[in-house]
N, C-alpha and C positions, 0 to 999 in steps of 0.2 A: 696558789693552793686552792682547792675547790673544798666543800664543805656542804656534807649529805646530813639530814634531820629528819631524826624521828618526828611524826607529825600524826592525829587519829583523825580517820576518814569519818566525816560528818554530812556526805552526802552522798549518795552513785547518780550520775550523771545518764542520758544516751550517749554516747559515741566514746568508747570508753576515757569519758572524762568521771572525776569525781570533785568535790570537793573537801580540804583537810582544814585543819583547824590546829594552830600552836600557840600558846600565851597567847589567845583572843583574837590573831588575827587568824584571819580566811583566805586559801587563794584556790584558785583551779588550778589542778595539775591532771595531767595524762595515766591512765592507768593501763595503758598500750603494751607494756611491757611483762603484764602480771594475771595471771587470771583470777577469779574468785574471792575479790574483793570484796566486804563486805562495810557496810557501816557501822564504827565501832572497833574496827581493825586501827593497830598502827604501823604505819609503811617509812620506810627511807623513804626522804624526798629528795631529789637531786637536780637541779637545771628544769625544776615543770613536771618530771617523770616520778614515778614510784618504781623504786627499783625491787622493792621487795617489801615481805610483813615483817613485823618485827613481834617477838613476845612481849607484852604488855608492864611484865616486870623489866624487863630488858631497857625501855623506852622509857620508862618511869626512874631508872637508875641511870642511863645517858643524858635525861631533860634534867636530873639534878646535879649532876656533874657539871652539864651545860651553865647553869643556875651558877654554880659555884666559882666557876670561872668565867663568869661576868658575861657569857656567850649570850 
């Protein structure tokens, strides 16, 4: 089973890399797939990639769901 996370973009990178940011950790991921990213956006993250934005309430009610069942 594979498992996609809301994540907010905390940086834009050159080469469409960005960096995100979840409960305090950081990783690079790819934003090759999306245009007009911004910092301050929240994206699916999947395997590295941003698959998409996500609405900021949307993300906020997934990461406590998340929260809740111990994810």
């Amino acid at each position: 089973m594979c498992l996609a996370i809301p994540a907010r973009v905390v940086a834009i990178m050159d080469a469409d890399q960005a960096v995100v940011e979840l409960g305090g950790v950081r990783k690079d991921i790819s934003l090759a797939l999306l245009d007009g990213v911004v910092e301050g956006d929240y994206v699916i993250v999947h395997v590295g990639y941003a698959l998409t934005r996500l609405d900021p309430d949307e993300a906020a009610r997934t990461l406590a769901m998340m929260a809740t069942a111990g994810a």
